[in-house]
C-alpha positions in Angstrom: 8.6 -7.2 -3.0 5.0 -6.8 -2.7 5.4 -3.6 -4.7 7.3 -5.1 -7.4 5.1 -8.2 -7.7 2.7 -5.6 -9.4 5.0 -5.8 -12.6 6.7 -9.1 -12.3 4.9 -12.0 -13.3 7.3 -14.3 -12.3 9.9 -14.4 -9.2 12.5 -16.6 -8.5 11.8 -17.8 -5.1 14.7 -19.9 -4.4 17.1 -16.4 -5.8 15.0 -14.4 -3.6 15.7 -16.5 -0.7 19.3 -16.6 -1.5 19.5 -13.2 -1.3 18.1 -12.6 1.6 20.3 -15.2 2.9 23.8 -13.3 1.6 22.2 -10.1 3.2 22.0 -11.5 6.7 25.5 -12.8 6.3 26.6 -8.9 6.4 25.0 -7.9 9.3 28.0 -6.9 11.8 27.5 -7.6 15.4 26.2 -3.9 16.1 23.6 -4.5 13.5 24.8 -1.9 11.3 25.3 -3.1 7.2 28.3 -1.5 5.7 29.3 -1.5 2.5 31.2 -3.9 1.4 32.7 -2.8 -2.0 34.2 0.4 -3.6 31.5 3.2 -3.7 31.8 4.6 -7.5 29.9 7.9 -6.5 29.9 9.6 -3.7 28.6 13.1 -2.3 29.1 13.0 1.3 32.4 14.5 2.8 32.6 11.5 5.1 31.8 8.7 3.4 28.5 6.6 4.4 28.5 7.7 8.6 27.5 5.5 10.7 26.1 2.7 7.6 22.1 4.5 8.7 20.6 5.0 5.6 22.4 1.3 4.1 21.1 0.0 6.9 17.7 1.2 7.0 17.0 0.2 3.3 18.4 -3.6 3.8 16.0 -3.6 7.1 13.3 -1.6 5.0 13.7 -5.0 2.3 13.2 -7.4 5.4 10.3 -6.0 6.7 8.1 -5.5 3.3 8.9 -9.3 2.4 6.8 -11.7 4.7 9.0 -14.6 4.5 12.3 -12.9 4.8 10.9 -11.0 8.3 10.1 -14.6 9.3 13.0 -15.7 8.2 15.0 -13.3 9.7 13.5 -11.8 12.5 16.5 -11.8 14.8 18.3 -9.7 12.2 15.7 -7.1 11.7 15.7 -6.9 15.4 19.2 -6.4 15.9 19.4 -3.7 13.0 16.2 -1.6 14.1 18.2 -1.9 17.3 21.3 0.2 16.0 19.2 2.4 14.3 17.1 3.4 16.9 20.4 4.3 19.3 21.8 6.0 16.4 18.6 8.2 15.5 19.3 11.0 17.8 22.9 11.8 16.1 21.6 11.0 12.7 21.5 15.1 11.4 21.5 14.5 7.5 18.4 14.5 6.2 18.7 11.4 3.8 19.7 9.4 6.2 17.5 10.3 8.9 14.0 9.9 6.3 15.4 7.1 5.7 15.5 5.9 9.1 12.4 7.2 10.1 10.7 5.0 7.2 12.2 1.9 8.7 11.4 2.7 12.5 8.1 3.3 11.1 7.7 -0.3 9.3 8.5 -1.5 13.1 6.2 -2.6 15.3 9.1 -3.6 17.7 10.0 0.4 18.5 8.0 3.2 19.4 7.3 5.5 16.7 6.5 8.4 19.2 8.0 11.7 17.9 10.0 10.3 14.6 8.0 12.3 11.9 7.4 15.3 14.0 11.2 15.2 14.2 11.6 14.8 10.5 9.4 17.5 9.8 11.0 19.8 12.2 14.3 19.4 10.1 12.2 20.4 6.9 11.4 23.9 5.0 8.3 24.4 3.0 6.6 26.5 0.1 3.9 27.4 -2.0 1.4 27.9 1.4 2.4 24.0 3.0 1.8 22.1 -0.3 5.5 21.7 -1.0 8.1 20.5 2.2 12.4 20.0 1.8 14.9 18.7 2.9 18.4 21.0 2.4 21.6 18.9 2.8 24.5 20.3 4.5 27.2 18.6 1.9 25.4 19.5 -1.4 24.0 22.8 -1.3 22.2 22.9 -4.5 20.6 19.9 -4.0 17.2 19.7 -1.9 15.2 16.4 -1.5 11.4 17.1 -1.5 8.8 14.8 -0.7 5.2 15.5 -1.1 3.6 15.3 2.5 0.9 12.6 1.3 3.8 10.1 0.5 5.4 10.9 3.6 2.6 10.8 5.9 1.4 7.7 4.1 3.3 5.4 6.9 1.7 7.6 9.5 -1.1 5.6 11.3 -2.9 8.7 12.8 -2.1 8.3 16.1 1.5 10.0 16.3 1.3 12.6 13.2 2.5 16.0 12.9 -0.6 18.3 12.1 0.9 18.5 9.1 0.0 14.9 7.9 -3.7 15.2 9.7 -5.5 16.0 6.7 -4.3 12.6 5.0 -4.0 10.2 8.0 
């Protein structure tokens, strides 16, 4: 929200809140989100496993909206919960950046380890400057992320020597 607030003059509060609400009501028990409708497109062979990376964004919308963390802290908690017991099976690289942003937005979980992990799943080129992500269920398709952006959530005190130069 606080990103989008740079190029929205005016927000519905009272929608934003209602929102929030309606995502809350989804949480299961585990404190997994799962989606709730017909997926029109969709790459992976199995479907969304395990609800990580849907769960990580509607966690990721929680904890970069002051009121809605307040509002619903118990359901962050319980969600950064299943995440973090899910993070050592999460293989796909989507999900698991994913993930890693969110676990990094916590202040509830240690972040020891999560970016060095990402990284270690990672390829790169041109001499460092350029790092991917190749998927196992699309082969032509690569996700790559320049290492400032990624190494923009890292405070410094847990980085990968490859984010040193930008902590």
């Amino acid at each position: 929200m606080q990103t989008a607030s740079k190029y929205i003059s005016e927000v519905n509060v009272t929608m934003l809140t209602q929102a929030f609400e309606w995502l809350a009501s989804q949480q299961q028990r585990t404190g997994q989100f799962d989606e709730n409708d017909a997926i029109v497109e969709n790459d992976t062979p199995n479907g969304l496993p395990n609800g990580i990376a849907l769960t990580s964004f509607v966690l990721i919308s929680f904890m970069e909206n002051e009121n809605a963390y307040n509002a619903h802290s118990r359901v962050v908690a319980r969600g950064l919960q299943y995440v973090a017991k899910q993070m050592d099976n999460v293989t796909d690289p989507y999900d698991r950046s994913i993930a890693t942003y969110a676990m990094m937005l916590s202040t509830e979980y240690p972040n020891e380890g999560l970016l060095k992990r990402l990284f270690e799943k990672s390829t790169t080129s041109k001499n460092g400057s350029e790092r991917y992500w190749v998927t196992d269920w699309r082969a032509i398709q690569e996700y790559e992320v320049d290492e400032r952006s990624v190494c923009d959530i890292c405070d410094g005190d847990d980085c990968p020597d490859e984010c040193l130069p930008w902590a």
